[in-house]
C-alpha positions in Angstrom: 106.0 70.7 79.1 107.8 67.3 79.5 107.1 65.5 82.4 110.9 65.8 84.2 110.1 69.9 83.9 106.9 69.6 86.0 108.9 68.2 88.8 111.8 71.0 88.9 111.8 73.5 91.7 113.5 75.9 93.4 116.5 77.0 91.7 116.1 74.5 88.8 112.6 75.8 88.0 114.4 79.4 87.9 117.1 77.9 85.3 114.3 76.2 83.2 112.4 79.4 82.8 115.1 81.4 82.1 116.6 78.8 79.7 113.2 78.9 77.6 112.5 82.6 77.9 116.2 82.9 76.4 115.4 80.2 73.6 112.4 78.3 73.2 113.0 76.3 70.3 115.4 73.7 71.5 112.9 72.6 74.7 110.3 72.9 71.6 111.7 70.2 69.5 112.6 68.1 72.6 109.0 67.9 73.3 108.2 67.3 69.5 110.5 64.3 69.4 108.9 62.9 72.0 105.6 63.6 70.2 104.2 66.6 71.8 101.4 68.0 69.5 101.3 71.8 68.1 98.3 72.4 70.5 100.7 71.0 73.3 103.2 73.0 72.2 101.0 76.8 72.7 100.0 75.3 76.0 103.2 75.0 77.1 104.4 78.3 76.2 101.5 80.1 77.8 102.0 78.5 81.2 105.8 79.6 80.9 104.6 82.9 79.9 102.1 82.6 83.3 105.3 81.1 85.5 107.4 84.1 84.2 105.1 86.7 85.2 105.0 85.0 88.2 108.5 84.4 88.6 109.6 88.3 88.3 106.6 89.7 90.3 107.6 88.0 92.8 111.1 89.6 93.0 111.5 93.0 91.1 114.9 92.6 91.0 114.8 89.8 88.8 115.6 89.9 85.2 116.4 87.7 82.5 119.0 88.7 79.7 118.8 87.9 76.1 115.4 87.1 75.9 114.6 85.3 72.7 112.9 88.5 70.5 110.1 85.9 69.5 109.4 85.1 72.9 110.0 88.8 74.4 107.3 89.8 72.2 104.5 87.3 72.9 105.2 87.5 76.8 105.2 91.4 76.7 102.2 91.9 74.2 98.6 90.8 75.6 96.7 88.3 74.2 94.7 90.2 72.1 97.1 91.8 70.1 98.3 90.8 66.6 102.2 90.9 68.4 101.5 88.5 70.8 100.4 86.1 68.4 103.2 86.7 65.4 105.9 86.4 68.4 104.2 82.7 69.3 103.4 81.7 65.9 107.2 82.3 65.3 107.7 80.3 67.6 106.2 77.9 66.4 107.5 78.1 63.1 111.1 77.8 64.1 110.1 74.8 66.6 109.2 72.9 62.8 105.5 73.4 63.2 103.5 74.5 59.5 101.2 77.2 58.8 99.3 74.4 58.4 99.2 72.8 61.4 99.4 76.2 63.6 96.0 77.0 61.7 94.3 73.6 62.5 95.4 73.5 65.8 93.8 77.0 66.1 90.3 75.7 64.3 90.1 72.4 66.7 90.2 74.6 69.7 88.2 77.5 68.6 84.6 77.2 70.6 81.9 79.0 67.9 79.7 79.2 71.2 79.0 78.3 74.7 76.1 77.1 76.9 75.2 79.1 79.9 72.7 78.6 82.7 70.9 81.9 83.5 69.4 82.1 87.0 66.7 84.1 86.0 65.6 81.7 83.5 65.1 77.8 83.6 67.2 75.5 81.3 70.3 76.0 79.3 70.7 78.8 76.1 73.1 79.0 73.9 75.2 82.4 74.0 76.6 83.3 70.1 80.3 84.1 70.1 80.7 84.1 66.3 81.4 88.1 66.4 84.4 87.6 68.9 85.6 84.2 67.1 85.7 86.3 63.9 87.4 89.0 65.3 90.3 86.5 66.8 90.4 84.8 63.7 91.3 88.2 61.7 94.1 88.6 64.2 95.3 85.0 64.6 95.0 85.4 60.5 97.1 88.2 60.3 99.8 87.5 62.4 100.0 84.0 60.7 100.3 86.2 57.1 102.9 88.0 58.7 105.3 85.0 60.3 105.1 83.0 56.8 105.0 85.5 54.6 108.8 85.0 53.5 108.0 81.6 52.2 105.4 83.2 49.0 
């Protein structure tokens, strides 16, 4: 998000979200000119997805037209879910971001494990998340197989 967007509100907030629920890309490349990183980039696009779900809870009579499909489908489909993640890498993709630097981006921020107090214990263990970080990889995997499959 560009610094001028954090400070909209009111009507102009409505506009903005709208406007990049209806096509991403352009506010996309806007950022990237002005050197906004691929990580930046996802970050973005999931607090718009929040501020959207937000946005039309709030009023059920709400609606935005002509969603962008790539967007539609990575606000509609959960996290977890192989749709969610070709609609953002798609995203992505048309924004000028590479498979390359979508998968990197993905790597540097993947946590292989986490520390965690527990009460019942003194000092600090280390809790194994290698099963679930192998799991999102398959999916992250896939859904990048599938978004850049055209250019094999």
């Amino acid at each position: 998000m560009s610094d001028s967007d954090e400070k909209l509100s009111g009507k102009e907030r409505s506009d903005f979200l709208r406007r990049v629920a209806k096509n991403p890309i352009p506010t996309l490349r806007s950022n990237i000119a002005k050197g906004k990183t691929c990580g930046e980039s996802i970050d973005f696009l999931r607090q718009i997805r929040a501020e959207l779900g937000t946005f039309l809870t709030q009023d059920p009579a709400r609606k935005i037209s002509a969603v962008h499909p790539a967007f539609k489908q990575f606000y509609v489909h959960g996290d977890g879910e192989v749709k969610h993640h070709i609609g953002l890498f798609s995203i992505l993709k048309d924004a000028g971001f590479s498979r390359n630097e979508i998968e990197s981006t993905l790597m540097d921020n993947m946590p292989l494990g986490t520390k965690s107090t527990d009460p019942q214990k003194s000092g600090t263990k280390y809790v194994d998340r290698s099963g679930a970080v192998r799991e999102y990889l398959a999916l992250t995997q896939s859904a990048l197989d599938k978004v850049f499959a055209a250019e094999h």
